[in-house]
C-alpha positions, 0 to 999 in steps of 0.5 A, spaced: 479 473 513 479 473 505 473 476 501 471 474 494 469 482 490 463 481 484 462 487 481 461 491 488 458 485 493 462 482 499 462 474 498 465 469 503 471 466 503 473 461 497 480 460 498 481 455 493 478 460 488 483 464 483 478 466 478 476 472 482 478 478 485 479 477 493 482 482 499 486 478 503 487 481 510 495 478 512 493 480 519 499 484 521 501 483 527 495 479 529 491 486 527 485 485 522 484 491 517 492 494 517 495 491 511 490 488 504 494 484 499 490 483 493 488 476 490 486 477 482 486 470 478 493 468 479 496 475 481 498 477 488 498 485 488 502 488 495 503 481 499 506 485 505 511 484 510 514 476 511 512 478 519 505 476 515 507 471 510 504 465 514 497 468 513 498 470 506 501 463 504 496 459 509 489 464 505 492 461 498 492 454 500 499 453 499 498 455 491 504 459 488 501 465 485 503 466 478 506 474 478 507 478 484 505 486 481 507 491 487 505 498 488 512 500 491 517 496 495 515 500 502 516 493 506 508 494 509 507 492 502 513 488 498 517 486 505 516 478 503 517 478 495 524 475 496 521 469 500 515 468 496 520 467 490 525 463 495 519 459 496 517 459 489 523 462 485 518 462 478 514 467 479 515 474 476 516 480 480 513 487 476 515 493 480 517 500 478 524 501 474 526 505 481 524 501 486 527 495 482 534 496 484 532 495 492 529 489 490 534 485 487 539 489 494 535 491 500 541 493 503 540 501 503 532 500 503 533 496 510 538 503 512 532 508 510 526 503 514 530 503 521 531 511 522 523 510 523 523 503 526 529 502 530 529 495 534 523 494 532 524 492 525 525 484 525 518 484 529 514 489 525 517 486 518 520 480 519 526 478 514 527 481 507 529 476 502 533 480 496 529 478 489 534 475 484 534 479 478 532 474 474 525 474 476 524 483 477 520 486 471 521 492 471 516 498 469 516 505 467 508 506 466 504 506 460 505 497 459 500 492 460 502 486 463 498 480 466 492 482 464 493 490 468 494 496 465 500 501 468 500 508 470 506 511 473 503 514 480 509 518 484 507 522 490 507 518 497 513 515 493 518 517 487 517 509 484 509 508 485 505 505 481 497 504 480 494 497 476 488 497 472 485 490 471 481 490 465 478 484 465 474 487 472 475 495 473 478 494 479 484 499 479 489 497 485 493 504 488 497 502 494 497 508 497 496 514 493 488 514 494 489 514 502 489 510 507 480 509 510 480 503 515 472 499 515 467 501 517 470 507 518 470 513 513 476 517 515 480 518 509 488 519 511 493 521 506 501 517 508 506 521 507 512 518 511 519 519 508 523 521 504 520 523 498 512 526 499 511 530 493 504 534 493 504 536 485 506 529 483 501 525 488 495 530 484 496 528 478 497 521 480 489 521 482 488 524 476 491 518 473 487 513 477 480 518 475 482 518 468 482 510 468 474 511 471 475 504 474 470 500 477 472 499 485 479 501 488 483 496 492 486 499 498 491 497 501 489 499 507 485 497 507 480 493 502 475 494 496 472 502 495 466 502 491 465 510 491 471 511 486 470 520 486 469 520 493 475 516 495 479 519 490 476 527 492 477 525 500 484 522 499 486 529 496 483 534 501 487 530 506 493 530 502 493 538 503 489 540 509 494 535 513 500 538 509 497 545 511 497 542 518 503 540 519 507 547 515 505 549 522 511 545 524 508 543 531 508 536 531 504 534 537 499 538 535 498 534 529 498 527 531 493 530 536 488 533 530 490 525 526 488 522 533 481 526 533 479 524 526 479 517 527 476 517 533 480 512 539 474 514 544 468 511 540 472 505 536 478 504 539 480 498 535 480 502 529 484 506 531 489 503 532 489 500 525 489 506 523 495 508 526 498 501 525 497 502 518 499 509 517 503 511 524 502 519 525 509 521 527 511 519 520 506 522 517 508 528 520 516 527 519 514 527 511 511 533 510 516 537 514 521 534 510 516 536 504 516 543 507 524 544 508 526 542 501 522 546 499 524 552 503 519 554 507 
């Protein structure tokens, strides 16, 4: 299901429409509310994984879009930018400068992702398509492209970028403002591996709040109209589950994640919540955070 944004109201479906700002929900394995690509005008923001592209192209109507911009290249967010622009080799890809060499070759990309995911990666991701150079955009933050400004957004990855639509407000921040799964209010901070870094993500929520954006777009999962208290849940979650975790037991934090998003009472939701951000790595981040810093 796509919903069309105005302003802060929830349209229905206009899946011919590319004037507007619509969350797409690409359904990842068959569940809704996981992973969010963002369609504004003509630009795609985070597409997701190719195990989801059919979703995705079928929404759009089979109508190429004119750039893809990513936040970062994790695959639950730029896993099918190579088929899009095997589909439809003119479009743009704009990521940051780091991000862009496991584009063009997602060899060692694909390495980091299977210590995590082991035999399961064809099934979650499906294939991951290098994107030809010729087509990658590379950002360092600060320019102004497609009609979006640019910040430079590290924290839940070294090569994370937010983007500000100017025409609409709405800034589009991946992961570095939580994950929050509707109708739930529950805030989670992502902090898989390898390179969690709590004073960088700090300061790339003060970027996002020095823009004063309208809405946020969340890709897990949709349209935030409450800016300051989504940015402000973000950062006591970023912390009190880095404290948590500083505590080195594992179970015991997994535990507490489960607690907060409350399987008993909507387990559906819960489940999203652990789809779109699996507790275990979470955890598996911030000991890794831990341990390079020396405690």
């Amino acid at each position: 299901m796509a919903r069309a944004i105005v302003g802060f109201a929830l349209l229905p479906d206009r899946r011919q429409d590319w004037t507007t700002v619509r969350e797409i929900d690409v359904r990842h394995l068959g569940r809704e509310r996981t992973i969010c690509c963002w369609q504004v005008g003509e630009v795609l923001v985070d597409p997701g994984p190719e195990a989801s592209l059919a979703t995705l192209v079928d929404e759009i109507a089979d109508r190429p879009p004119g750039a893809l911009l990513l936040t970062h290249v994790h695959l639950d967010h730029a896993g099918a930018a190579g088929s899009i622009v095997a589909m439809w080799p003119q479009v743009p890809v704009y990521v940051h400068e780091r991000g862009a060499p496991h584009l063009a070759d997602p060899s060692k990309l694909l390495q980091s992702a299977a210590r995590l995911y082991g035999d399961d990666m064809e099934r979650l991701w499906g294939e991951v398509l290098p994107v030809p150079e010729e087509n990658l955009r590379p950002l360092a933050g600060g320019e102004t492209v497609e009609g979006f400004r640019v910040a430079y957004t590290p924290g839940h990855a070294s090569h994370h970028v937010a983007y500000l639509h100017e025409d609409s407000g709405w800034a589009f921040v991946g992961d570095v403002a939580g994950v929050r799964i509707p109708p739930s209010a529950v805030t989670l901070a992502p902090t898989p591996p390898p390179d969690v870094d709590l004073d960088a993500w700090d300061a790339s929520l003060d970027a996002v709040a020095a823009w004063e954006p309208a809405g946020l777009g969340l890709t897990h999962f949709g349209g935030v109209a409450d800016v300051g208290e989504q940015l402000a849940a973000a950062r006591q979650a970023l912390h009190s589950f880095a404290e948590l975790a500083r505590g080195g037991d594992r179970e015991a934090f997994v535990a507490a994640l489960r607690e907060q998003v409350g399987g008993g009472s909507d387990p559906e939701t819960a489940a999203a919540y652990e789809q779109a951000a699996p507790f275990d790595q979470l955890w598996l981040g911030l000991e890794r955070y831990w341990a390079k810093r020396g405690e």
